[in-house]
C-alpha positions in Angstrom: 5.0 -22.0 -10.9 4.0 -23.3 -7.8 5.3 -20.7 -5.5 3.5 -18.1 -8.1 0.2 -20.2 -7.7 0.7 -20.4 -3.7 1.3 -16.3 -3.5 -1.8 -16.0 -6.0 -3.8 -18.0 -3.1 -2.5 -15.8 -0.4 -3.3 -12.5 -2.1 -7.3 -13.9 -2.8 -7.5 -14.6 1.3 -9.7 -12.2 3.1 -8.1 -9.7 5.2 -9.3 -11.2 8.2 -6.7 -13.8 7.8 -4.2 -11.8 7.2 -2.7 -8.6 8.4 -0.7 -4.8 7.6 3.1 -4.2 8.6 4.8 -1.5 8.1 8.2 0.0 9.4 8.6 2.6 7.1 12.5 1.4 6.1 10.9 2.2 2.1 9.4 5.5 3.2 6.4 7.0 3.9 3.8 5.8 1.4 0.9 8.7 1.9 -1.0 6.7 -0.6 -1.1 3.4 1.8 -1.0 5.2 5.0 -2.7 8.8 4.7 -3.0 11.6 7.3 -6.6 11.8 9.2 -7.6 15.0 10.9 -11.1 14.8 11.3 -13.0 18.5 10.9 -9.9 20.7 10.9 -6.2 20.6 10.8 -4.1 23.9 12.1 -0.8 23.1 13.1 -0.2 19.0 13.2 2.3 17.6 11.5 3.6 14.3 9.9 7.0 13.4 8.7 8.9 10.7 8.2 11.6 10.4 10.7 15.2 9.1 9.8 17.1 10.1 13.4 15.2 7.5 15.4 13.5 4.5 14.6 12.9 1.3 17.0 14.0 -0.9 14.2 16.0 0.1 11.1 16.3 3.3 10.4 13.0 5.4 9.8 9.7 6.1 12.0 7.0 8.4 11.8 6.9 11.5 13.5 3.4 13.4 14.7 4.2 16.7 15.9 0.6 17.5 17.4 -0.6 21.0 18.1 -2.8 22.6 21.3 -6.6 22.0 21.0 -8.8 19.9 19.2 -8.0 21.2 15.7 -4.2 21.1 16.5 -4.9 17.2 15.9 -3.0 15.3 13.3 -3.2 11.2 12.6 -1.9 8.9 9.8 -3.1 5.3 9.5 -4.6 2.6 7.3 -7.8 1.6 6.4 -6.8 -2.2 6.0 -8.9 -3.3 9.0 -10.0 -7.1 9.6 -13.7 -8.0 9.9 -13.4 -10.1 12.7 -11.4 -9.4 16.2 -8.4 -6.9 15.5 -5.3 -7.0 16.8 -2.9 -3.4 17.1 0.8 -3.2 17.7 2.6 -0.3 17.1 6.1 1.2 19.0 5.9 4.4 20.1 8.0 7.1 21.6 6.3 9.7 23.2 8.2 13.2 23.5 6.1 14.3 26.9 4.3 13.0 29.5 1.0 12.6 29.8 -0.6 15.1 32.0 -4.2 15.7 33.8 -5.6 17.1 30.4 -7.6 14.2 28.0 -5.6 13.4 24.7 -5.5 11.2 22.4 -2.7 9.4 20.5 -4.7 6.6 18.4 -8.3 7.2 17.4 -10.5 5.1 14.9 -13.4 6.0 13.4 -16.0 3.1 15.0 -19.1 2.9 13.0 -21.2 0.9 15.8 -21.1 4.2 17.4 -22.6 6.0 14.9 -21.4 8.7 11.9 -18.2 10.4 12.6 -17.9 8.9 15.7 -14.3 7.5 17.0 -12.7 5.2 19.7 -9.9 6.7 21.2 -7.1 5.6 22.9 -5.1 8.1 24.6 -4.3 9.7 28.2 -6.0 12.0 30.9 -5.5 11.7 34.7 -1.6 11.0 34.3 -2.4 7.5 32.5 -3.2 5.8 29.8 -7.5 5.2 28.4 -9.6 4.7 26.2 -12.7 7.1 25.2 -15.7 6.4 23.3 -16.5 9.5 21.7 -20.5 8.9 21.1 -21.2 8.8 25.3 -17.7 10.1 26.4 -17.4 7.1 28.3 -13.6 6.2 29.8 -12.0 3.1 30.3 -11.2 2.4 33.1 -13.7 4.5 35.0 -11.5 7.8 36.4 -11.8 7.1 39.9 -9.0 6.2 42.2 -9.5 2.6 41.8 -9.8 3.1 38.3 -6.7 5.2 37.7 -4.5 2.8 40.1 -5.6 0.0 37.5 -3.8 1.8 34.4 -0.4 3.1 33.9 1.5 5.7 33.2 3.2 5.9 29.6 7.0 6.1 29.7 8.6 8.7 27.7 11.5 9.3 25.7 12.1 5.7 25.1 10.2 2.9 22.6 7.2 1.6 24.0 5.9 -1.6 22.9 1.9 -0.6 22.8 -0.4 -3.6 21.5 -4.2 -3.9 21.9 -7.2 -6.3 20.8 -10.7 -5.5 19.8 -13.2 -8.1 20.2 -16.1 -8.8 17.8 -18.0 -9.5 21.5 -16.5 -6.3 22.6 -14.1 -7.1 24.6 -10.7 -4.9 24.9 -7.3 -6.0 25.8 -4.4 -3.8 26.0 -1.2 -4.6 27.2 2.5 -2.2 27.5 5.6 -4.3 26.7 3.7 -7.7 27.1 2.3 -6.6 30.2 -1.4 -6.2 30.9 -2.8 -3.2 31.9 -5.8 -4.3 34.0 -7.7 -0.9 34.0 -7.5 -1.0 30.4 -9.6 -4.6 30.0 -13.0 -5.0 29.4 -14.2 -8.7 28.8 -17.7 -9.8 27.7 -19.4 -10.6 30.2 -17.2 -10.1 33.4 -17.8 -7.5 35.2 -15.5 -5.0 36.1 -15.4 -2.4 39.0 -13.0 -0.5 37.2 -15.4 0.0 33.9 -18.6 0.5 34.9 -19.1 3.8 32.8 -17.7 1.7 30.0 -19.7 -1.5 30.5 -23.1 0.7 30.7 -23.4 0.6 27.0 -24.0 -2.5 25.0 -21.7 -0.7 21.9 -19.2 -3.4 20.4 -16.6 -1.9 18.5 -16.3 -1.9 15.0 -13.5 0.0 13.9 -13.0 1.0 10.1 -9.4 2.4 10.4 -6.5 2.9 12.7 -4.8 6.1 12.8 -1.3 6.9 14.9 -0.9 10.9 16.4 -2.4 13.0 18.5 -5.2 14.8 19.4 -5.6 17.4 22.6 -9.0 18.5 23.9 -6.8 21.3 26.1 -3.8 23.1 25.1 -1.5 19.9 25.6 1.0 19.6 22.7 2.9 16.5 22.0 5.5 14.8 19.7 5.2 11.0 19.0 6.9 8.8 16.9 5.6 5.4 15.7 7.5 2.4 13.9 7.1 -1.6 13.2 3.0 -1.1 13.3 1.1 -4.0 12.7 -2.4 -4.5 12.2 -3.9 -8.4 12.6 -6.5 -10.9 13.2 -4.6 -12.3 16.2 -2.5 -11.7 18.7 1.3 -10.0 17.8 3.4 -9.6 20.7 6.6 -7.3 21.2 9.2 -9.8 19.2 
């Protein structure tokens, strides 16, 4: 009785104490974690994988297509109010190349209507992109491009990132920072001025895993143990 009364107290929280994890080892529930494509959809696809998985034995696959409406997501919904923490590992098929893509995007009302932040690639590394000014993070200079990374393919990727209710933006690959990819209330930052000329604070309504090209760049990621949180997760 009391374990049944402490789970009944969990399950009343709000979700900004708690948090989504999924690894897909029971499948892919399309009910809890639907496909996005805003617009149009010719040619993405999801799947559930069962010959690779970081963990276990399943992952979910994103085959994305060329151009915009080649673009394919799935995600949740189950967002916290407050700051929000993303982990998710990811295998990416190809590199990224010179063309802008995106592999995460999240529709961000404090942007406006059908606007999303995007987290993706262009330049060789890894950015994010807020769709309502086209603003990148960091800024795509040289300085700014030093400051990010390349993403490693063919391998899992440990990919985590935080969203402030301040604005500030942490990211960080395998428990490392990625210094072109911070932005903190604040502080400024020679390698986000674009980004830091807008006073816009995030405030994301959904998190979606796949890929989206604004060229003819076509990519295959997989995604497993994704975790969505008030506070901070880590690679373990």
């Amino acid at each position: 009785m009391l374990r049944q009364t402490a789970l009944l107290a969990l399950a009343l929280l709000p979700f900004s104490l708690g948090q989504v994890s999924e690894g897909f080892e029971n499948g892919w529930d399309q009910t809890a974690w639907p496909t996005y494509a805003a617009d149009c959809n010719q040619g993405g696809k999801v799947s559930l994988d069962t010959t690779t998985a970081h963990t276990g034995k399943n992952s979910i696959k994103v085959e994305g297509a060329g151009g915009y409406c080649g673009h394919i997501f799935v995600g949740t919904t189950k967002v916290p109010s407050g700051d929000v923490y993303v982990r998710t590992w990811l295998k990416a098929a190809k590199a990224l190349t010179d063309s802008h893509v995106s592999f995460i995007t999240m529709p961000d009302s404090a942007q406006g209507a059908k606007k999303h932040l995007r987290i993706g690639g262009q330049s060789k590394i890894l950015m994010y992109n807020r769709e309502s000014d086209d603003a990148t993070l960091p800024d795509l200079s040289p300085k700014g491009i030093a400051a990010s990374t390349a993403l490693p393919t063919g391998a899992w990727q440990c990919f985590e990132y935080h969203l402030g209710t301040d604005g500030t933006v942490e990211t960080w690959l395998n428990n490392k920072t990625i210094d072109g990819l911070t932005a903190k209330a604040g502080v400024a930052n020679a390698n986000a001025a674009q980004w830091q000329k807008s006073t816009i604070k995030p405030k994301i309504t959904a998190v979606y895993f796949g890929w989206e090209s604004y060229g003819g760049d076509t990519n295959t990621f997989n995604y497993d143990d994704i975790v969505v949180s008030s506070s901070r997760i880590g690679c373990a």
